[in-house]
C-alpha positions in Angstrom: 55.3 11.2 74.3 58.4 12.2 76.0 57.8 15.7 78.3 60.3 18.5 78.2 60.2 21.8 80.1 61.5 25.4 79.1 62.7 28.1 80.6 61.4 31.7 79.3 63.1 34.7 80.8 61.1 37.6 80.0 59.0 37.5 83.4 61.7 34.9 85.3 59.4 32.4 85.9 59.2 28.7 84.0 56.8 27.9 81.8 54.7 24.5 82.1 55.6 21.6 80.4 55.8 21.3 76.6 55.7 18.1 74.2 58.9 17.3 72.9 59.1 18.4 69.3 56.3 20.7 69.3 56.4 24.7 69.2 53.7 25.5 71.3 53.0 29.5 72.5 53.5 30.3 76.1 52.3 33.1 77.7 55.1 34.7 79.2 53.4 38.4 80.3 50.8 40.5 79.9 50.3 44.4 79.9 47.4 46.3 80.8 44.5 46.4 81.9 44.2 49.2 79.7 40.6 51.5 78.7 42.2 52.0 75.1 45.0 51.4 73.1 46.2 54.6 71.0 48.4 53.4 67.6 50.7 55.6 66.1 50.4 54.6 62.1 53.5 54.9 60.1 56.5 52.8 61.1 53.8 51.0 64.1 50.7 49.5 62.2 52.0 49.9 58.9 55.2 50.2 56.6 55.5 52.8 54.7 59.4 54.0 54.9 60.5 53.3 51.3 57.7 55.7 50.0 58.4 58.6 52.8 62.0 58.4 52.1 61.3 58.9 48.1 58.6 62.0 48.8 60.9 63.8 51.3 63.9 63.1 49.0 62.6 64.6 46.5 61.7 67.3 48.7 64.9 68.0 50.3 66.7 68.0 46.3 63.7 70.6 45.4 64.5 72.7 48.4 68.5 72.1 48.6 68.5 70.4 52.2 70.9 67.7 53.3 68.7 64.4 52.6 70.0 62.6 55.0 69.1 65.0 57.5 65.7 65.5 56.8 65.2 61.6 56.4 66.3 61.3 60.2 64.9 64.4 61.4 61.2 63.9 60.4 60.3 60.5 62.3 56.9 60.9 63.9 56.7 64.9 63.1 54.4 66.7 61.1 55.1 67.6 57.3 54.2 71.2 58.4 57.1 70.8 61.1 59.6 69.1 59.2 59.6 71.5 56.2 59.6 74.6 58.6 62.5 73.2 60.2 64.4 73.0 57.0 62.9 75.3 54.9 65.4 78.8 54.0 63.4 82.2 55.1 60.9 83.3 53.4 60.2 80.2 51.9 55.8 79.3 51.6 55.4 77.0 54.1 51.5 76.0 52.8 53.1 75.8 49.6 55.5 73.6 50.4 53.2 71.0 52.6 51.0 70.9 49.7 53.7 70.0 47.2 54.6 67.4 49.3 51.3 65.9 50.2 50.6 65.6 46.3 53.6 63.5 45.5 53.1 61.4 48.9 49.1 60.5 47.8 50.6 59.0 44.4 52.9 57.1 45.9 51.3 54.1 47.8 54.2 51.5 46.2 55.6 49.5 49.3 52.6 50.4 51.7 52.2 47.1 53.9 50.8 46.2 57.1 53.4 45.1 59.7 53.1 41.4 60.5 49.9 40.6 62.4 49.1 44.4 63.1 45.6 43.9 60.9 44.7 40.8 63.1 45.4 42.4 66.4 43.3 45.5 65.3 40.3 43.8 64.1 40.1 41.5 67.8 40.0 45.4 69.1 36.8 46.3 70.1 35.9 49.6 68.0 35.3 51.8 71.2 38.5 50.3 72.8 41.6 51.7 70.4 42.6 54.6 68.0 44.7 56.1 65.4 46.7 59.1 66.3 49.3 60.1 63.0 51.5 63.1 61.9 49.8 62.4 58.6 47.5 64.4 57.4 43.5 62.7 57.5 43.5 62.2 53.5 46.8 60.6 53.5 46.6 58.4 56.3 43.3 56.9 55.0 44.7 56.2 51.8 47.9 54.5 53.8 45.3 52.6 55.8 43.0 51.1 52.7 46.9 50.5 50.6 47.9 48.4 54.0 44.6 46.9 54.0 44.2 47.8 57.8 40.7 48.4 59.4 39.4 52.2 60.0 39.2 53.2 63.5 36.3 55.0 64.4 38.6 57.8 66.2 41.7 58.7 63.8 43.5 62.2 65.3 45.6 63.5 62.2 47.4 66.3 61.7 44.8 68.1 60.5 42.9 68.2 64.1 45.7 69.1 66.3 47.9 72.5 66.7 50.8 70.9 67.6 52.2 68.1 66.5 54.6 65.5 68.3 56.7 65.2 70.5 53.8 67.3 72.0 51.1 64.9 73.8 47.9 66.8 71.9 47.2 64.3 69.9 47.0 61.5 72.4 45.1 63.6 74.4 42.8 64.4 71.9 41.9 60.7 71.0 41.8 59.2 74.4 39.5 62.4 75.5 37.2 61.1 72.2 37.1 57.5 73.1 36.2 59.3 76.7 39.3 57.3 78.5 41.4 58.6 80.9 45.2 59.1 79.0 46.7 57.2 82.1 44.5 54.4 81.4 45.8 53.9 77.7 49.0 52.7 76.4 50.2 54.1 73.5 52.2 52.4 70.8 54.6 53.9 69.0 58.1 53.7 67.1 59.5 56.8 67.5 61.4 58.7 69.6 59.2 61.8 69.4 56.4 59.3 69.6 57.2 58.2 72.9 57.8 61.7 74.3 54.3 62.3 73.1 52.7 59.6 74.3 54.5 59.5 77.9 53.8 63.1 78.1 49.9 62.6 77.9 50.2 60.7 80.5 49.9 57.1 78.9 51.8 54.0 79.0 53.7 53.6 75.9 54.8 50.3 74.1 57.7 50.7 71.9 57.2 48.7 68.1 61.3 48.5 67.2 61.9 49.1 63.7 62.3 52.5 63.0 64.3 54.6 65.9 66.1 52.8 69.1 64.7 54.5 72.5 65.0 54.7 76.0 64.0 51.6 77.4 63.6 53.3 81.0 60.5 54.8 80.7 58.8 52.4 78.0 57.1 49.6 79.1 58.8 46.9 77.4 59.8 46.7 72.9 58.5 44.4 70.8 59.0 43.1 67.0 55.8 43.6 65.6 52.6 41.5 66.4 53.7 38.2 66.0 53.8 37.2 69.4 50.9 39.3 70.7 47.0 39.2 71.2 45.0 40.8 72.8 42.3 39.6 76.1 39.4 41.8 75.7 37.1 42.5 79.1 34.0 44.1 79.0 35.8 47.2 80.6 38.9 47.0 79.5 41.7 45.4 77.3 45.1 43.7 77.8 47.8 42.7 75.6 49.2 39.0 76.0 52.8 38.4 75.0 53.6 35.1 74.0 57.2 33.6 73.7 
């Protein structure tokens, strides 16, 4: 069978030889070695953007703020945050969050995993990766179970952090749980405010495309989803393989 060779340019260097007809994976790079890997949820892991746009929709009509606005404002921030930002003085804040969080928990219509994300989670050793999300911990687990995604054992929500992102607390939070350095974990995230977070804890940070372009300059690399990635577990530490 004839041999033909291809050229991959992610890493500049030629791959070996492939048969002729066949689409065979190549490695092409890999990233790491990392202690932990710290997911973001929404927008990273999973999809949930057609059921966040209808609860904040409705939120914004309820408390007369330009939609469109609050639909590109809120990306990776807390409800909390979001609502103060738009919210008219002396509006109840609490009040508010919980209004929203109600019509968010019935809504789990369109909640999907992204391509691959369950498969790469569940080759994760448990001790070796988290969940850090601006959703709050009831919502995020219902999210997780719609998706069909595994359960870390360390989820950071917004219920167990005083500030929310672009503030690193949260990644801090879960890498000092897992009991990893923050500059040996990459964080992956698809957010603008996601990536401040997660750079300012001192990680790495892999950018999932999809939701918000970013700086490529201080991101390792972006990806489409999972498809192309897997992940070489050590017994002291992990790294992610990128195929072409």
């Amino acid at each position: 069978m004839k041999l033909q060779r291809t050229n991959w340019t992610m890493d500049g260097a030629e791959t070996p030889a492939i048969l002729e007809g066949m689409r065979m994976p190549v490695i092409s790079s890999t990233l790491g070695p990392y202690g932990a890997l710290l997911f973001d949820m929404d927008g990273t892991i999973l999809t949930s953007i057609a059921a966040v746009e209808r609860a904040w929709s409705a939120w914004a009509r309820r408390i007369g703020a330009p939609i469109e606005e609050v639909l590109s404002y809120l990306h990776g921030r807390r409800a909390i945050d979001t609502i103060s930002h738009f919210s008219p003085p002396g509006t109840d804040i609490l009040s508010e969050v919980r209004w929203l969080d109600a019509r968010e928990q019935q809504d789990m219509d369109g909640i999907a995993e992204l391509p691959g994300a369950g498969t790469f989670l569940r080759a994760l050793p448990k001790h070796r990766w988290a969940v850090v999300t601006s959703a709050n911990r009831h919502l995020a687990i219902q999210r997780m179970a719609a998706a069909g995604l595994p359960l870390p054992q360390v989820m950071i929500t917004s219920n167990d952090v005083s500030q929310g992102k672009p503030h690193p607390e949260g990644y801090q939070r879960a890498a000092a749980t897992l009991g990893i350095n923050p500059q040996r974990c990459l964080v992956l995230e698809d957010t603008r405010s996601g990536v401040r977070a997660g750079l300012s804890a001192g990680a790495e940070v892999l950018h999932i495309a999809g939701t918000e372009s970013v700086d490529q300059s201080p991101v390792k690399m972006t990806v489409n989803g999972y498809k192309h990635l897997s992940v070489d577990v050590q017994p002291d530490f992990v790294r992610i393989v990128i195929a072409s």
